[in-house]
N, C-alpha and C positions, 0 to 999 in steps of 0.2 A: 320788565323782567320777562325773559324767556327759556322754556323749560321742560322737554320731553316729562310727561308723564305719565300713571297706568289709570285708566278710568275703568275698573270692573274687568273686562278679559280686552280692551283696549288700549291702544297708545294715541297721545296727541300730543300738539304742542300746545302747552297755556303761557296765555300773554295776558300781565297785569300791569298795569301804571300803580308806580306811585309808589311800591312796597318801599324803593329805599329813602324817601323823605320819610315816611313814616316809621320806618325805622330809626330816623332821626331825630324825628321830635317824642318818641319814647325815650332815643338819650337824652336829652333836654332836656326832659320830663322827671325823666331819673336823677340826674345828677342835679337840679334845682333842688329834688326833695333831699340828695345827699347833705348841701351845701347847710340844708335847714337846722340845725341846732340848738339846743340850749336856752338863751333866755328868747331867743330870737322864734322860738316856738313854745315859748311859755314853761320849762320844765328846767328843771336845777337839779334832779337825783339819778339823771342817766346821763351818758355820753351817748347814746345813739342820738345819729342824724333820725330826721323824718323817715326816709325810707326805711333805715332800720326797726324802728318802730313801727311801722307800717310792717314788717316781715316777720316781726313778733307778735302783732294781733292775732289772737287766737291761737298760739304757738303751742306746737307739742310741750313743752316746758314752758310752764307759764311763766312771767315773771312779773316778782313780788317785788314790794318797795318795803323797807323796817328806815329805822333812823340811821341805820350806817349805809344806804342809797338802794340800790337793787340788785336783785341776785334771780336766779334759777331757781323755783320750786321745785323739788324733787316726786311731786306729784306729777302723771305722767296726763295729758288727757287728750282727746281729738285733734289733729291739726286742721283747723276752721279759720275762715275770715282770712288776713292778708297770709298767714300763715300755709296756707291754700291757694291762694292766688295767685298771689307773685311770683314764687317758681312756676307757675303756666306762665303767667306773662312775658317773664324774663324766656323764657325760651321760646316760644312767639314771636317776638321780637328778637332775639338774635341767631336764628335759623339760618343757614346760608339759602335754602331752598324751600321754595312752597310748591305744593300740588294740593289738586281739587280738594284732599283732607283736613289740610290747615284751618281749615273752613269749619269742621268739626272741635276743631281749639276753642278760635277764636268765639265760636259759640256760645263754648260751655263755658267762656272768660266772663261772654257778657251774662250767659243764667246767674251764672255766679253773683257777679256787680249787683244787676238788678235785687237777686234774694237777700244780698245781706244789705243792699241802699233801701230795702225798702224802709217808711217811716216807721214802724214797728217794732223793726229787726235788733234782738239784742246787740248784732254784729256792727248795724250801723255807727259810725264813729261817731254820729249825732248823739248814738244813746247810751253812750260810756256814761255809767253812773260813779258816782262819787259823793260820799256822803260833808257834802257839802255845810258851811256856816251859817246858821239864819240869825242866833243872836248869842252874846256872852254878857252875864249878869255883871253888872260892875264889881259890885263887893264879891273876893277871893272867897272859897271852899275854906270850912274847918270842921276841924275834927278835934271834938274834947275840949274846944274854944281856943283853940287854936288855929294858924293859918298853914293848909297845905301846900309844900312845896315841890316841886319837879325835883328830878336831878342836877339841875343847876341851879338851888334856891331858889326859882322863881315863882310865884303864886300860880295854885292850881283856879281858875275860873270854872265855873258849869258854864258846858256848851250845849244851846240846843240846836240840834241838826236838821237840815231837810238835804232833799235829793237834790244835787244840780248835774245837767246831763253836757256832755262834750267835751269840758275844759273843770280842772279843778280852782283853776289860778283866779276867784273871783275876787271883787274891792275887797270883800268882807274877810275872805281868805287870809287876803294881802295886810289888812286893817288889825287881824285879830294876831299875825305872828308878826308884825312890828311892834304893836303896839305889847302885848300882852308875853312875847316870847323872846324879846328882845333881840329880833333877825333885822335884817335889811333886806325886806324881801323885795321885787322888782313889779310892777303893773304887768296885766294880759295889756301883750300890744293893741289887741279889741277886743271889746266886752260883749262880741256876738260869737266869741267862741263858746260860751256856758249859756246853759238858758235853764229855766227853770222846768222846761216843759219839752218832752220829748221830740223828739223829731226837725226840733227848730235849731238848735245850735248849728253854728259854721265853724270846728275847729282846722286848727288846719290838717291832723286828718281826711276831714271830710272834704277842703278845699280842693287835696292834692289828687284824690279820689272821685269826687263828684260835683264839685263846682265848675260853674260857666266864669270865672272870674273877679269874684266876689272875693273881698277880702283886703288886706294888705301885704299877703308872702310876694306876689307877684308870677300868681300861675295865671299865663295866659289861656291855657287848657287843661283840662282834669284826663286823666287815665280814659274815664269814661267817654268821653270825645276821640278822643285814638283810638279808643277798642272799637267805637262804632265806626269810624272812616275804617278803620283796617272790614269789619264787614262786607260794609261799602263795595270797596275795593276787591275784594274776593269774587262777590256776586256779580260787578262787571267783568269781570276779567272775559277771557274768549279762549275757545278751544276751538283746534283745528285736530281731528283724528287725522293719521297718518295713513296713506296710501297702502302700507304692509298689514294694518288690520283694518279691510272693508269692512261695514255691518249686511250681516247677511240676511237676505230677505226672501225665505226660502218656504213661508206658508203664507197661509189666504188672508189670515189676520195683519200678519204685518203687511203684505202688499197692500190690502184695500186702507191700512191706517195710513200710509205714506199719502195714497192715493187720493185721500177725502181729507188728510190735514194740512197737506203738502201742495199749495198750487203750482210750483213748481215742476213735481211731478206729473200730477194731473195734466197739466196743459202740456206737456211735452208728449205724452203718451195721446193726446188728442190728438197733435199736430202729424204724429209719428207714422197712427192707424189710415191718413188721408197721403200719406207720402209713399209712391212708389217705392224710395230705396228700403223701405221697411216691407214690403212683401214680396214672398217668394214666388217663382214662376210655376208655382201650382198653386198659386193664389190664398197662401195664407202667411198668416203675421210672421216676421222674423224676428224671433224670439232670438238668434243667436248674434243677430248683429244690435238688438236692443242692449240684449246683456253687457256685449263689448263695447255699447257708447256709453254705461252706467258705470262700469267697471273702470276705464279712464277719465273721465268729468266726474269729478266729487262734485255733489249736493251742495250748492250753496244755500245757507240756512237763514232765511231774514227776520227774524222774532222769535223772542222769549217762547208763544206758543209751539213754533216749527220746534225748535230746540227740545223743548219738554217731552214732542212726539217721541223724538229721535232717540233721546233719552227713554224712554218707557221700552223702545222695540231694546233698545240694548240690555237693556234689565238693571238698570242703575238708577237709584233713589234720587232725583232733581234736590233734594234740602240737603243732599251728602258732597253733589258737585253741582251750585248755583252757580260756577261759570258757565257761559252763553256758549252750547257748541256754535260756530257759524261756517264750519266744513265738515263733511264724512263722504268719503268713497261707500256707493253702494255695490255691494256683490247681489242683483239681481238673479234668481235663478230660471231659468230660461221656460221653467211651468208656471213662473208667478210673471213673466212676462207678459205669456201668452192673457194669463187673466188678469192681468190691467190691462191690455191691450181689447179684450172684450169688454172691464170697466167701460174702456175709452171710446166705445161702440163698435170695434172693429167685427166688420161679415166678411168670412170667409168669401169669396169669387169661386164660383163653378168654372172650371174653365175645359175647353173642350178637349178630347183627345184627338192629336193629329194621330187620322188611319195608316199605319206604315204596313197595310197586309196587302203586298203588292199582287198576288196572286187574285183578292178582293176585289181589287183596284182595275185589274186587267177583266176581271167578269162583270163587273159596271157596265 
């Protein structure tokens, strides 16, 4: 990808490999978690695919689950978690264009990822709690010696509860509304989507989001693998500034910074100071034909460090535009010449004055 753009009071062109496979396996990525549904991700009371669910974690409108399936709370609260994310992602990803900023996105994608994957993180999909089945007494609940019924005649049992994290759909789960609630209820395809202890379940949630592959959905990458190659990818890229905005090098600071970080520089203005076509016939530096060889040869820039320099003299933040300049025209100014040209050792030549006082000449 190729693509004029503003770097601070700047233009370049930035070139990145690779934007549009990755923007492809974001569709992949995407539409896998569309395709995911139903019993096939463990849940029977929503119609949302995986990703939908993933863009309802943490949603301005939470949603609730009752016995007639899910609905919209009318309690209004933060939008956090995928509910935050994935419109950045989603537009991330289908951008027609990227410049140095994108890079400020794709960032704040991954702070994001990181904050709520931590093991900790309420956000984490590992630590969806759910007040999970630990045991049900055999003999049914009575009251007055009698046996408690549901609304469907069915015996009421005491349940005692514990916390299980990731996945609701445990054997015991499964065990307690066939057996005792007279459902047909279905098995978690794996039983390392729930665990009993934080931080460790793999739902598939978590798979689609931050697994290396693990699992049986069939994600060969998690979001978090593309968000970090898209990084990647940003931080290589290369910028070449354009010929119509030199960077101007017009005090003592920025000359001597080219000068001592730049060998480039440095050894050109060496070579320059020992070169007759660089001084003038009053024996001093020529500062105006330096300027005009700097002014037409852009700087070729050969490392992250040169780059960084170049970066600083322009006045633009290297963590805001981590592509690699590896061109800039410089606009020398013909006093900062002269003092790299002094850098460079350059001594003035005394040179003599031819006598033209011929009246002199004739009294000799």
């Amino acid at each position: 990808m190729s693509k004029t753009v503003k770097i601070g009071n700047f233009k370049g062109i930035l070139e990145v490999d690779g934007i549009d496979e990755l923007k492809k396996r974001f569709t992949e990525w995407r539409d896998n978690c569309e395709d995911l549904k139903g019993e096939e991700i463990g849940v029977r009371r929503t119609k949302d695919n995986l990703y939908g669910m993933i863009k309802k974690h943490g949603v301005a409108k939470r949603i609730v689950f009752d016995k007639k399936g899910s609905k919209e709370s009318k309690k209004m609260a933060k939008a956090v978690g995928g509910a935050h994310l994935i419109p950045l992602v989603e537009q991330l990803f289908t951008q027609e264009n990227y410049d140095p900023t994108a890079t400020d996105a794709v960032l704040e994608i991954k702070r994001l990822m990181d904050d709520y994957g931590r093991p900790e993180s309420p956000l984490n999909p590992r630590n969806i709690t759910f007040n999970g089945i630990d045991e049900v007494d055999d003999e049914p609940m009575k009251m007055r010696g009698k046996v408690v019924k549901d609304k469907k005649g069915l015996p009421v049992h005491k349940i005692k509860h514990t916390p299980v994290y990731g996945h609701y759909r445990t054997k015991k789960y499964v065990q307690y509304r066939n057996v005792y609630k007279d459902k047909d209820e279905f098995d978690a395809k794996d039983d390392k989507w729930y665990s009993p202890t934080k931080g460790t379940a793999e739902p598939p949630m978590w798979q689609c989001l931050y697994g290396k592959g693990e699992g049986k959905l069939g994600f060969k990458e998690s979001l978090d693998t593309i968000v970090d190659d898209m990084i990647l990818a940003l931080q290589e890229g290369e910028l070449t500034i354009t010929k119509d905005t030199p960077l101007p090098i017009e005090g003592r600071g920025a000359a001597e910074k080219i000068f001592n970080e730049i060998p480039e520089v440095r050894e050109w203005f060496e070579r320059a100071v020992k070169n007759p076509q660089y001084r003038t016939k009053s024996g001093k530096f020529s500062s105006d034909a330096a300027s005009r060889f700097w002014r037409n040869t852009p700087l070729i820039l050969e490392n992250d460090d040169e780059s960084d320099a170049i970066k600083e003299i322009m006045g633009v933040v290297a963590t805001k535009y981590p592509a690699d300049i590896t061109e800039v025209p410089l606009k020398i100014s013909r006093g900062q010449c002269n003092h790299l040209a002094r850098l460079a050792g350059f001594k003035e030549e005394q040179v003599e004055k031819m006598e033209t006082d011929w009246k002199r000449l004739m009294l000799a």
